[in-house]
mmCIF file as Biopython writes it, N, C-alpha, C and O atoms, coordinates in Angstrom:
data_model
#
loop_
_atom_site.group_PDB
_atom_site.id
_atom_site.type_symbol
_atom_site.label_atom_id
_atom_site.label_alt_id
_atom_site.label_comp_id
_atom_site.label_asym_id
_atom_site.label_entity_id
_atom_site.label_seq_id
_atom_site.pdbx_PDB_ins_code
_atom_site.Cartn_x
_atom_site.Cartn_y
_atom_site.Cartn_z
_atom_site.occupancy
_atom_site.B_iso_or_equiv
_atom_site.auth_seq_id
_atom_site.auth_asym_id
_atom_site.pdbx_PDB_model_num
ATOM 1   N N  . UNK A ? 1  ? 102.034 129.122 76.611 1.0 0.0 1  A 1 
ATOM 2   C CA . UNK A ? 1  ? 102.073 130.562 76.642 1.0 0.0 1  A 1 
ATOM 3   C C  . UNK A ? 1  ? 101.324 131.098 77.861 1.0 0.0 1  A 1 
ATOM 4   O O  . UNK A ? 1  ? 101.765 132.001 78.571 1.0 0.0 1  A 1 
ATOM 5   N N  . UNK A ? 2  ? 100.107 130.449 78.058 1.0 0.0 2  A 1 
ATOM 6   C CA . UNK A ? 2  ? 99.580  131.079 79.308 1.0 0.0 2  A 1 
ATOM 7   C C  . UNK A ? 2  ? 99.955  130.595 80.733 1.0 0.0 2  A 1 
ATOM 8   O O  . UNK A ? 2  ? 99.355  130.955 81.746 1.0 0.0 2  A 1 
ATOM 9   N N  . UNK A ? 3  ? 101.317 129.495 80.702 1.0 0.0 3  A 1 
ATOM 10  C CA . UNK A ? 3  ? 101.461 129.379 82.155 1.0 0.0 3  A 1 
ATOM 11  C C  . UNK A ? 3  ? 102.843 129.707 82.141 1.0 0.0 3  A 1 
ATOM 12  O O  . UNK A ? 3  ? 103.515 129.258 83.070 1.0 0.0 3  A 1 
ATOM 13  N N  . UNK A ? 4  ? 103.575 130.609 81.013 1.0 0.0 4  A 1 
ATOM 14  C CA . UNK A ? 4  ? 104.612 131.087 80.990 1.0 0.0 4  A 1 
ATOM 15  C C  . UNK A ? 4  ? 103.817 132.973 80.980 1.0 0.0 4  A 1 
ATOM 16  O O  . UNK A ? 4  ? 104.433 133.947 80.548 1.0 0.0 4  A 1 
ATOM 17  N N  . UNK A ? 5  ? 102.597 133.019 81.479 1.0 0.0 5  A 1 
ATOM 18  C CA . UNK A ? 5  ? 102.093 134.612 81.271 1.0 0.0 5  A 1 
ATOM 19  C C  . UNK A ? 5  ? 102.150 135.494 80.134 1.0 0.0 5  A 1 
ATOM 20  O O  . UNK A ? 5  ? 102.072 136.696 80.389 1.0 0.0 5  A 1 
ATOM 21  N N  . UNK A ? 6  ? 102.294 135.074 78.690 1.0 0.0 6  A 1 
ATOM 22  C CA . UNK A ? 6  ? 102.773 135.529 77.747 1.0 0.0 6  A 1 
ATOM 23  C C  . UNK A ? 6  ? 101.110 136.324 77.044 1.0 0.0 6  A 1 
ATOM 24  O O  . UNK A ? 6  ? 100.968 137.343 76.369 1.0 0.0 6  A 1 
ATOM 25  N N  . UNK A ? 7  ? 100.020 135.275 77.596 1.0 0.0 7  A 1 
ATOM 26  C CA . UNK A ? 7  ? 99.040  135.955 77.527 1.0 0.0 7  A 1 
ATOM 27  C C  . UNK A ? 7  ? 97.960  135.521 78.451 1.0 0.0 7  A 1 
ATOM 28  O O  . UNK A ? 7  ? 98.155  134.530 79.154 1.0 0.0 7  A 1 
ATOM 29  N N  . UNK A ? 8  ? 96.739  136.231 78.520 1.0 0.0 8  A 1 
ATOM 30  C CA . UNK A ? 8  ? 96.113  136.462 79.764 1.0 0.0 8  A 1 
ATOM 31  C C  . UNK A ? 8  ? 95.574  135.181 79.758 1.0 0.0 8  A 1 
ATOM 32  O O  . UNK A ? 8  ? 95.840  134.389 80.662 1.0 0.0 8  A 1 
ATOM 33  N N  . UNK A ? 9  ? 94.617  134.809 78.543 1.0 0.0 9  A 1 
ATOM 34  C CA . UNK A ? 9  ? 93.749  133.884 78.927 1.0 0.0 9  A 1 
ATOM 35  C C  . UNK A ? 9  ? 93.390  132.614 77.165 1.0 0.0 9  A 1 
ATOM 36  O O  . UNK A ? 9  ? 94.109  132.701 76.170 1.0 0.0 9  A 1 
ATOM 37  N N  . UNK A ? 10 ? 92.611  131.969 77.230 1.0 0.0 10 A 1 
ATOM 38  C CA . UNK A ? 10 ? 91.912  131.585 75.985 1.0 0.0 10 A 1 
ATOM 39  C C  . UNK A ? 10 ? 90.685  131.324 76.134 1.0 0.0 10 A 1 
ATOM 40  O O  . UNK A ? 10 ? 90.171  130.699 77.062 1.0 0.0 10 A 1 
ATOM 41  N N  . UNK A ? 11 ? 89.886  132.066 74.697 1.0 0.0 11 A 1 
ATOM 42  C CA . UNK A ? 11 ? 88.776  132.219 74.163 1.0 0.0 11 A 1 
ATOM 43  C C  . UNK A ? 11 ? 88.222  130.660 73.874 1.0 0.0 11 A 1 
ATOM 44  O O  . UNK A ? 11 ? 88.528  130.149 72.797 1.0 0.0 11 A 1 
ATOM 45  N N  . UNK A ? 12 ? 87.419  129.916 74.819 1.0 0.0 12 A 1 
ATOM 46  C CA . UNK A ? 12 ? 86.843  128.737 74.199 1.0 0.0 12 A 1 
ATOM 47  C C  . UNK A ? 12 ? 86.203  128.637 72.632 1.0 0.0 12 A 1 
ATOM 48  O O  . UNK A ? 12 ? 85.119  129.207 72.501 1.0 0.0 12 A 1 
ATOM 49  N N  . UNK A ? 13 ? 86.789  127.936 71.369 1.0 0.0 13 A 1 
ATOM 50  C CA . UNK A ? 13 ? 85.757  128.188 70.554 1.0 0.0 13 A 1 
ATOM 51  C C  . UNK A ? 13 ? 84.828  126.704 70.322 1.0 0.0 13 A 1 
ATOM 52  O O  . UNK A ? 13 ? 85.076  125.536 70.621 1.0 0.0 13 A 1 
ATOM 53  N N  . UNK A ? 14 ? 83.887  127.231 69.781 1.0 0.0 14 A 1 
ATOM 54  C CA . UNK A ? 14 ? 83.341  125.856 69.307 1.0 0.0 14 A 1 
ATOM 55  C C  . UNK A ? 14 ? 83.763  124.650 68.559 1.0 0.0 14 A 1 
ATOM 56  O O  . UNK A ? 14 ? 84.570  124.924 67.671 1.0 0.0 14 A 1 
ATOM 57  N N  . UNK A ? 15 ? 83.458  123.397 68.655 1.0 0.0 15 A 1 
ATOM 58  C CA . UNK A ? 15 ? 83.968  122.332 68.206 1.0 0.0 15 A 1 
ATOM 59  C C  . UNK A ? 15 ? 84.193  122.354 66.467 1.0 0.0 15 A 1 
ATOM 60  O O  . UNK A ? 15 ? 83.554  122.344 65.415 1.0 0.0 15 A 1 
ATOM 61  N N  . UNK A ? 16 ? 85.548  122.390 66.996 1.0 0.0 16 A 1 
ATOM 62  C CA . UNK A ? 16 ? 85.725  122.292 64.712 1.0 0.0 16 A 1 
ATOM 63  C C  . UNK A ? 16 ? 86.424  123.564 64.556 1.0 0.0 16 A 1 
ATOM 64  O O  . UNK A ? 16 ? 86.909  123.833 63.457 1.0 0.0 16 A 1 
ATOM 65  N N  . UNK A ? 17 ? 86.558  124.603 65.809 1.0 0.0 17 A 1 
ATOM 66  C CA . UNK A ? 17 ? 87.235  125.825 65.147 1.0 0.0 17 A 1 
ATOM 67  C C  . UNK A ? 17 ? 86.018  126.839 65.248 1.0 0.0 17 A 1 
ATOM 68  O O  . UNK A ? 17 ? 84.826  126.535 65.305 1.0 0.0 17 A 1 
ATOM 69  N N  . UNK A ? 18 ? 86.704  128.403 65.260 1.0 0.0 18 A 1 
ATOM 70  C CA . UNK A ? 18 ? 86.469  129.122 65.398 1.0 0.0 18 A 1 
ATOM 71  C C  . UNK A ? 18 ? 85.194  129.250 64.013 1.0 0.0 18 A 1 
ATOM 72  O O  . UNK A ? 18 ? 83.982  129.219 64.224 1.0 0.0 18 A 1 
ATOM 73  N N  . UNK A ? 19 ? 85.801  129.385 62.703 1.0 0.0 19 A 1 
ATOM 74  C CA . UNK A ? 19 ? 84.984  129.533 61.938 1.0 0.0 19 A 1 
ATOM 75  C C  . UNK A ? 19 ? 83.692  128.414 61.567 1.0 0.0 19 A 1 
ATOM 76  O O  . UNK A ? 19 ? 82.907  128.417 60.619 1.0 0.0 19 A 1 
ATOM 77  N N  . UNK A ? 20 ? 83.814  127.578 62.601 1.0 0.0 20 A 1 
ATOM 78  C CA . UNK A ? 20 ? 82.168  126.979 62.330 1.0 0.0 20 A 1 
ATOM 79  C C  . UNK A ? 20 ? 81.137  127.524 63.059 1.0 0.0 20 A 1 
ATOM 80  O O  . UNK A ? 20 ? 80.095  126.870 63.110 1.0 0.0 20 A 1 
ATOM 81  N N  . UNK A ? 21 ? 81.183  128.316 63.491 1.0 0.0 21 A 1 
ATOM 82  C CA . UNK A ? 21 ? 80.107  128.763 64.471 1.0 0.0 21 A 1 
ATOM 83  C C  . UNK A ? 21 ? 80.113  130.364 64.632 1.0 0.0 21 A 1 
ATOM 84  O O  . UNK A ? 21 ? 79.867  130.841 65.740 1.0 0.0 21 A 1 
ATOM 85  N N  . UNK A ? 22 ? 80.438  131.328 63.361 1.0 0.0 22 A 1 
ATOM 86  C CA . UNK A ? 22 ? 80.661  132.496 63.743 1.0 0.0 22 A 1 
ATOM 87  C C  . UNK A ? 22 ? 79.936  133.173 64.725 1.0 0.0 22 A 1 
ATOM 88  O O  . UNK A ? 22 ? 80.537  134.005 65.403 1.0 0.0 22 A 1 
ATOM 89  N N  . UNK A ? 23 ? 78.569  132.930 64.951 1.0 0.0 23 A 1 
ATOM 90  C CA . UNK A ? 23 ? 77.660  133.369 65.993 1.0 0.0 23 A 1 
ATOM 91  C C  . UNK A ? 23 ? 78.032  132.692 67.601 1.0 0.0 23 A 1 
ATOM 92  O O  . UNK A ? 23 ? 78.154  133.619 68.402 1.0 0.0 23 A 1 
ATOM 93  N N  . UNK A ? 24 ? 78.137  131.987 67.937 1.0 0.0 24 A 1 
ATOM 94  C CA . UNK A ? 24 ? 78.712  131.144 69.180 1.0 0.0 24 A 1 
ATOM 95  C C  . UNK A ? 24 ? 80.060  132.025 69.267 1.0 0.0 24 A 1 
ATOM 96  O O  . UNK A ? 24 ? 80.004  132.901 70.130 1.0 0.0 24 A 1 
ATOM 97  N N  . UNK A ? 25 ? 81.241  131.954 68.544 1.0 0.0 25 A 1 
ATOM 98  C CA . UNK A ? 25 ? 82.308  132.613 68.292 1.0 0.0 25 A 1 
ATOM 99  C C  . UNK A ? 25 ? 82.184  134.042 68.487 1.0 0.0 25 A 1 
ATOM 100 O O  . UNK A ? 25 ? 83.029  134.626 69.167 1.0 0.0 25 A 1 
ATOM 101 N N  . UNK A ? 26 ? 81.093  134.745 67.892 1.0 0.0 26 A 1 
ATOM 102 C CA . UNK A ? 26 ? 80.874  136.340 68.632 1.0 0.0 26 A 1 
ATOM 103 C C  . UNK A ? 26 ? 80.483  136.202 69.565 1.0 0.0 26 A 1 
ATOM 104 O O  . UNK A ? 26 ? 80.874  137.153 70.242 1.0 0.0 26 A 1 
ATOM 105 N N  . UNK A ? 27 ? 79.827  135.499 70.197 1.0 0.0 27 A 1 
ATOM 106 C CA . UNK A ? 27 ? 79.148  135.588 71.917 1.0 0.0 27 A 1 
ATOM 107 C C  . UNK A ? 27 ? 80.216  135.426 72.671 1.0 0.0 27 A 1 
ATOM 108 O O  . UNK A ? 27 ? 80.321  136.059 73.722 1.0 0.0 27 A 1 
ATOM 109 N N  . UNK A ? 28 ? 81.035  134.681 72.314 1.0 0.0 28 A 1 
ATOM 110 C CA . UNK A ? 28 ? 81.901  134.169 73.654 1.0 0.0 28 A 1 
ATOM 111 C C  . UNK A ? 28 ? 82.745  135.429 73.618 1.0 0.0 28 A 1 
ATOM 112 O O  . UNK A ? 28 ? 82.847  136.005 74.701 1.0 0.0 28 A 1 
ATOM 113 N N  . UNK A ? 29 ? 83.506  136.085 72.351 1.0 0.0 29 A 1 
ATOM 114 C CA . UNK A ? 29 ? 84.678  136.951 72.374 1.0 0.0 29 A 1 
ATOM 115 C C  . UNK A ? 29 ? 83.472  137.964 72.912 1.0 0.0 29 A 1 
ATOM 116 O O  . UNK A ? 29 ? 83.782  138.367 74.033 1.0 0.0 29 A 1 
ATOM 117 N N  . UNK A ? 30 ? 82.594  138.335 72.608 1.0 0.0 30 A 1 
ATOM 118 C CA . UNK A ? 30 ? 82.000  139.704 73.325 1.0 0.0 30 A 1 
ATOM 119 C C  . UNK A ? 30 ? 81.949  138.967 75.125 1.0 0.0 30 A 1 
ATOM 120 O O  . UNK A ? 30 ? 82.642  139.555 75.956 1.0 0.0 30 A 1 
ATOM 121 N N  . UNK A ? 31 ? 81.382  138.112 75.449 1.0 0.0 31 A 1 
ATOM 122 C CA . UNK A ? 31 ? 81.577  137.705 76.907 1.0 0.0 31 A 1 
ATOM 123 C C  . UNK A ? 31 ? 82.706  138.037 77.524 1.0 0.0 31 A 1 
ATOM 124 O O  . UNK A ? 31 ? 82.645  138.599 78.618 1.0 0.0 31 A 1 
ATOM 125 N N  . UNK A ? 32 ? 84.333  137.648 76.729 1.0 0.0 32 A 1 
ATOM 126 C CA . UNK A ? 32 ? 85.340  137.796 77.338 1.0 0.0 32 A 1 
ATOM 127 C C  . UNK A ? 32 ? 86.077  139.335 77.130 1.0 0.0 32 A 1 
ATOM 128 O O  . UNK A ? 32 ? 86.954  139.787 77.867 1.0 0.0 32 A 1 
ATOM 129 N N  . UNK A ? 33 ? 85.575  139.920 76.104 1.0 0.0 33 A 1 
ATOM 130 C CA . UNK A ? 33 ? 85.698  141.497 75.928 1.0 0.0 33 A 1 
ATOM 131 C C  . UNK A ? 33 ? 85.497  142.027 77.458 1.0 0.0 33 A 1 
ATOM 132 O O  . UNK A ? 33 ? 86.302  142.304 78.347 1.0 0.0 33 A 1 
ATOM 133 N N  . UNK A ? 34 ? 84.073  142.048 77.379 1.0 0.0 34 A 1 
ATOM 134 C CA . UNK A ? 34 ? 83.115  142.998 78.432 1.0 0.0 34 A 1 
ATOM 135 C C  . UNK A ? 34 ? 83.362  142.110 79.781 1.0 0.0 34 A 1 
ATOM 136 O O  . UNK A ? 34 ? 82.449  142.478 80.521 1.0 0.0 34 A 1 
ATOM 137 N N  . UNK A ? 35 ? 84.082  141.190 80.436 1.0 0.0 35 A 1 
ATOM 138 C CA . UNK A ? 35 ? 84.411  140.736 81.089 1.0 0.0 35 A 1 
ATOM 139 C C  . UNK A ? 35 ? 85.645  141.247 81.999 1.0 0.0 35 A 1 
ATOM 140 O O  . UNK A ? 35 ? 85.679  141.643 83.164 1.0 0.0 35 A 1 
ATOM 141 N N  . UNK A ? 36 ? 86.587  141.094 81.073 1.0 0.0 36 A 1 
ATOM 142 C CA . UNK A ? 36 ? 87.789  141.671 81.190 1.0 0.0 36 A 1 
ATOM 143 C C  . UNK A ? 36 ? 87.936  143.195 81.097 1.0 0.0 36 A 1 
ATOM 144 O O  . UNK A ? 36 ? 88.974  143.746 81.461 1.0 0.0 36 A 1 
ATOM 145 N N  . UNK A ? 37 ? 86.506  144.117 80.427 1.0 0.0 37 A 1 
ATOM 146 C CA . UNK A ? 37 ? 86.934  145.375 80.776 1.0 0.0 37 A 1 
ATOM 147 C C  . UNK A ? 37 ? 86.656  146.016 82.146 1.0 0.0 37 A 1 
ATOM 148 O O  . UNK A ? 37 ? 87.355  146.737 82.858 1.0 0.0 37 A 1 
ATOM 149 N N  . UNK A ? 38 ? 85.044  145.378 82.330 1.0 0.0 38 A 1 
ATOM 150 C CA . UNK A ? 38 ? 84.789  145.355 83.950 1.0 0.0 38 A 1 
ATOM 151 C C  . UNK A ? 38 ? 85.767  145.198 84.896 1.0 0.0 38 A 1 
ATOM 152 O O  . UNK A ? 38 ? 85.880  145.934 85.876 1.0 0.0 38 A 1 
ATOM 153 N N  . UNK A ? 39 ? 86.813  143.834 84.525 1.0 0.0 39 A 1 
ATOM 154 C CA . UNK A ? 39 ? 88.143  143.894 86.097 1.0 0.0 39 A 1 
ATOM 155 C C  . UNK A ? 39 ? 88.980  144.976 85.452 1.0 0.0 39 A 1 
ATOM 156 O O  . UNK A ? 39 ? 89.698  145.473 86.319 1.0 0.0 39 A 1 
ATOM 157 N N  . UNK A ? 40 ? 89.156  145.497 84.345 1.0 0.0 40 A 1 
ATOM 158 C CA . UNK A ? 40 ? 89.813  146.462 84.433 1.0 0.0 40 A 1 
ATOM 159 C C  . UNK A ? 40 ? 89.524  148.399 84.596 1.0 0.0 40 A 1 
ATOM 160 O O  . UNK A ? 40 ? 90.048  149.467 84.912 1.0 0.0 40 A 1 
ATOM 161 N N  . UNK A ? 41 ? 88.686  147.953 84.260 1.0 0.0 41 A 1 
ATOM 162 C CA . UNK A ? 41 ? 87.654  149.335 84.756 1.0 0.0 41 A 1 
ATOM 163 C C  . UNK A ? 41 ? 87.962  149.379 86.068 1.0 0.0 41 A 1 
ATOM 164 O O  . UNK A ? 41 ? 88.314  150.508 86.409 1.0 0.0 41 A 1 
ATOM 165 N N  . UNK A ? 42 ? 87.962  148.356 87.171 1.0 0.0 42 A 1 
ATOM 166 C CA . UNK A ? 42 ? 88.061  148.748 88.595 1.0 0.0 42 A 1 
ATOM 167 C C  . UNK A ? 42 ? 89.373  149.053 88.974 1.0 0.0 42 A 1 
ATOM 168 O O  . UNK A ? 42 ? 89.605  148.912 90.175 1.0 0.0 42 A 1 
ATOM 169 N N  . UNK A ? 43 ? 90.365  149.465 88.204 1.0 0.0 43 A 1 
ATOM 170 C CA . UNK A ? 43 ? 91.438  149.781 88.407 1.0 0.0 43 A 1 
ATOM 171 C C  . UNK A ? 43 ? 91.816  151.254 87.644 1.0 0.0 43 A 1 
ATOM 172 O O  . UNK A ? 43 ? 91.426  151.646 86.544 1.0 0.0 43 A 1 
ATOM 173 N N  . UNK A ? 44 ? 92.798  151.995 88.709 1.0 0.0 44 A 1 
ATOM 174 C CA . UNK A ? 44 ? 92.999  153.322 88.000 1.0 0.0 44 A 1 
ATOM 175 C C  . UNK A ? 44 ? 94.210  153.032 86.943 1.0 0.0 44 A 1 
ATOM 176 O O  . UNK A ? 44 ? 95.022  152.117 86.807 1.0 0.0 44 A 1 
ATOM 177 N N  . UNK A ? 45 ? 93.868  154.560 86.090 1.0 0.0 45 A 1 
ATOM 178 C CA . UNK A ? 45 ? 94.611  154.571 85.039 1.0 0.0 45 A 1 
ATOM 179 C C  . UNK A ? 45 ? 96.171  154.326 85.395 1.0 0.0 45 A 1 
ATOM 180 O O  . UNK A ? 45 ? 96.871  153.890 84.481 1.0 0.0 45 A 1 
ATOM 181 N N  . UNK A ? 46 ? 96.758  154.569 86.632 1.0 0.0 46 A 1 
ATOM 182 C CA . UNK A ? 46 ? 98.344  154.054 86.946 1.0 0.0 46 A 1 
ATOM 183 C C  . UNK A ? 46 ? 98.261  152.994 87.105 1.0 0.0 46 A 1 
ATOM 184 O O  . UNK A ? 46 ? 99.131  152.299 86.581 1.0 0.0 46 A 1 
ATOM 185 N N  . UNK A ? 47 ? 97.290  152.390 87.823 1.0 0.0 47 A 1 
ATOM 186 C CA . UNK A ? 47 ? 97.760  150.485 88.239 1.0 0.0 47 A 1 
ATOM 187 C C  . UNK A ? 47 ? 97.576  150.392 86.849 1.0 0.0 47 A 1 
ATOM 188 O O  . UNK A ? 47 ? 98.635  150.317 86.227 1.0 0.0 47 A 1 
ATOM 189 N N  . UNK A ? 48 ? 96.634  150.375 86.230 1.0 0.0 48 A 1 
ATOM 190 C CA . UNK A ? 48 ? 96.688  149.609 84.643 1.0 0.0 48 A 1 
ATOM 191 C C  . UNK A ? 48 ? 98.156  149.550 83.790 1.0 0.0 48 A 1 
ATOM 192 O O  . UNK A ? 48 ? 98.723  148.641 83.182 1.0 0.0 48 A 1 
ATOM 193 N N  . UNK A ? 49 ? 98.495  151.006 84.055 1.0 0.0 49 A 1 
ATOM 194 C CA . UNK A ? 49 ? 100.071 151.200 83.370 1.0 0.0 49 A 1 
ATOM 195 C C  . UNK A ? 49 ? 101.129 150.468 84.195 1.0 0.0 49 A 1 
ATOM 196 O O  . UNK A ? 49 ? 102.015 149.906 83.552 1.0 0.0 49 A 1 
ATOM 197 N N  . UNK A ? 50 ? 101.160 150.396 85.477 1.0 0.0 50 A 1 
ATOM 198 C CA . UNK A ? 50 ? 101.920 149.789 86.065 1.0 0.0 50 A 1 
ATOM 199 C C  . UNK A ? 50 ? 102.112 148.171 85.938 1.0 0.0 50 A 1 
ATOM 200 O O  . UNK A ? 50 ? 103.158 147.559 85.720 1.0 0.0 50 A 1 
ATOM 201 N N  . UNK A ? 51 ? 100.531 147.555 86.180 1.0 0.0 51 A 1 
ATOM 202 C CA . UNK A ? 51 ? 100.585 145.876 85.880 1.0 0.0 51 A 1 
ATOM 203 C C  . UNK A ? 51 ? 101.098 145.806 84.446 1.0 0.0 51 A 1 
ATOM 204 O O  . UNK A ? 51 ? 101.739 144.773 84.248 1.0 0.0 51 A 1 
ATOM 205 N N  . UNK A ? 52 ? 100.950 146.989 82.902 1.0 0.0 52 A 1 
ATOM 206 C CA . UNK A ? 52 ? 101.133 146.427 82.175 1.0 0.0 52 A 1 
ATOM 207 C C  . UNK A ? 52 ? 102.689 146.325 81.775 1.0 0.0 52 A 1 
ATOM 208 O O  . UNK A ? 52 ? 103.184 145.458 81.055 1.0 0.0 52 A 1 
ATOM 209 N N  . UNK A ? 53 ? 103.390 147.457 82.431 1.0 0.0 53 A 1 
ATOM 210 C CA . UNK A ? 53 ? 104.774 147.489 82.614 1.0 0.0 53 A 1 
ATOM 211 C C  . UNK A ? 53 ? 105.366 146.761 83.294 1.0 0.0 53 A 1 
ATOM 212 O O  . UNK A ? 53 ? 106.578 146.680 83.094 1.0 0.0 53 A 1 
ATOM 213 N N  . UNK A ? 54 ? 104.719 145.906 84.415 1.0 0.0 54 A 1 
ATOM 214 C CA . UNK A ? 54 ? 105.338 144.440 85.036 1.0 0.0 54 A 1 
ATOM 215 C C  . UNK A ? 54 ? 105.063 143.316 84.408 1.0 0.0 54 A 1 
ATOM 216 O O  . UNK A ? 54 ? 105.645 142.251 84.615 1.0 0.0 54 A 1 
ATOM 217 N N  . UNK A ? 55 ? 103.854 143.562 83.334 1.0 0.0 55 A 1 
ATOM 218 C CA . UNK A ? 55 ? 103.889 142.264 82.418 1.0 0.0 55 A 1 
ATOM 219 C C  . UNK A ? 55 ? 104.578 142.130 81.496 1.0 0.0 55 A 1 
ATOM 220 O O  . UNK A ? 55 ? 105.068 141.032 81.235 1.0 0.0 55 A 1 
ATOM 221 N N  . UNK A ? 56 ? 104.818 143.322 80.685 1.0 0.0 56 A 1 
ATOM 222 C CA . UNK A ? 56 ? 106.186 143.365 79.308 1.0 0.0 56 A 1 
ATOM 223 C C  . UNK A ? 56 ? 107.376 142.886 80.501 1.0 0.0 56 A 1 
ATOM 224 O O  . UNK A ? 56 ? 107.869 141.759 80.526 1.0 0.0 56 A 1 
ATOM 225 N N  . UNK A ? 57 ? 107.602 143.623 81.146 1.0 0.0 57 A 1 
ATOM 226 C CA . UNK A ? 57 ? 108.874 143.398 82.185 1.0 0.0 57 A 1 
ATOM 227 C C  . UNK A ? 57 ? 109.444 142.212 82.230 1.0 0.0 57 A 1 
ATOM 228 O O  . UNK A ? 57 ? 110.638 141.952 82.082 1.0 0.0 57 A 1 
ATOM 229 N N  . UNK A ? 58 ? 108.603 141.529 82.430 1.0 0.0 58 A 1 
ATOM 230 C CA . UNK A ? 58 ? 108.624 139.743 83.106 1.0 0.0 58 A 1 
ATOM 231 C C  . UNK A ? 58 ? 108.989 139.034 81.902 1.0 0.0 58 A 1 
ATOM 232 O O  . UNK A ? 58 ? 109.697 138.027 81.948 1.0 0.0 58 A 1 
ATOM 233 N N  . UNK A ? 59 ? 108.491 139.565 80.716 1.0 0.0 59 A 1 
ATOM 234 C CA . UNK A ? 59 ? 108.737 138.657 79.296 1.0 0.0 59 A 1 
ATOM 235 C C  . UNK A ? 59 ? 110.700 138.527 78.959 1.0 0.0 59 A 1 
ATOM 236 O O  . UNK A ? 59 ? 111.615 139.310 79.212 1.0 0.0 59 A 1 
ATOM 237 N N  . UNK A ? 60 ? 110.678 137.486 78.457 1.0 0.0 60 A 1 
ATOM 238 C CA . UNK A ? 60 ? 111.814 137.407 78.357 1.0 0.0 60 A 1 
ATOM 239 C C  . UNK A ? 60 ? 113.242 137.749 78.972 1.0 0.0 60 A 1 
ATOM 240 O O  . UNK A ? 60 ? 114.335 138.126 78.549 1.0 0.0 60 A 1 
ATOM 241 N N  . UNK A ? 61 ? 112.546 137.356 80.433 1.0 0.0 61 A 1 
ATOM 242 C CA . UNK A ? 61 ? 114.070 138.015 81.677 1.0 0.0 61 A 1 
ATOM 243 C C  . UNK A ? 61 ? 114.706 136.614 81.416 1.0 0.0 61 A 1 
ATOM 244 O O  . UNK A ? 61 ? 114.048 135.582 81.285 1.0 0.0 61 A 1 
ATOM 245 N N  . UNK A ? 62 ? 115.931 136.692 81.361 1.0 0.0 62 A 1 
ATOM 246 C CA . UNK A ? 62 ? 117.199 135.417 81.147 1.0 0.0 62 A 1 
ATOM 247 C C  . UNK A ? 62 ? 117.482 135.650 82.693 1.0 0.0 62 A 1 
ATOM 248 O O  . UNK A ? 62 ? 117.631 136.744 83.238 1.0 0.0 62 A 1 
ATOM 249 N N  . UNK A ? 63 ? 117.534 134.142 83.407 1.0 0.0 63 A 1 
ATOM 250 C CA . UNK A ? 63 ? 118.015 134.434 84.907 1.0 0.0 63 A 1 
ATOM 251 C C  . UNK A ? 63 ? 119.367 133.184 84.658 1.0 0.0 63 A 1 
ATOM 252 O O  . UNK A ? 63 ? 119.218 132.021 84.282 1.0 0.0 63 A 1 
ATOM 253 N N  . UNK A ? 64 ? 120.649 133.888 85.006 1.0 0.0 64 A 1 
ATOM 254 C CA . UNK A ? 64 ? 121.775 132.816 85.070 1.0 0.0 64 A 1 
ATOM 255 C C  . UNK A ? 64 ? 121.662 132.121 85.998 1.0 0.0 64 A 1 
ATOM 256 O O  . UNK A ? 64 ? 122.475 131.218 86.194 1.0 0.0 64 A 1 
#
């Protein structure tokens, strides 16, 4: 899925799964939250609409 762009990225979780470590498991998703809002914060409200309308776009194009 992510080298077909279907989604951005993956959340490392701890060994055994997400639910063994709920605390490790909130650190990392808040890391990649506030991560990802920062690169998107540096972008205006049209590029945001625009990249996200070239990313639905791209999903499922059939090329003959």
């Amino acid at each position: 899925m992510l080298k077909n762009k279907l989604i951005d990225g993956i959340v490392k979780e701890p060994l055994g799964g997400a639910h063994t470590d709920l605390k490790v498991m909130s650190e990392e998703l808040k890391k990649v939250i506030l991560n990802n809002f920062q690169e998107l914060n540096k972008l205006t409200p049209q590029e945001r609409i625009d990249q996200r309308i070239d990313k639905f776009s791209a999903m499922g194009v059939v090329k003959e």
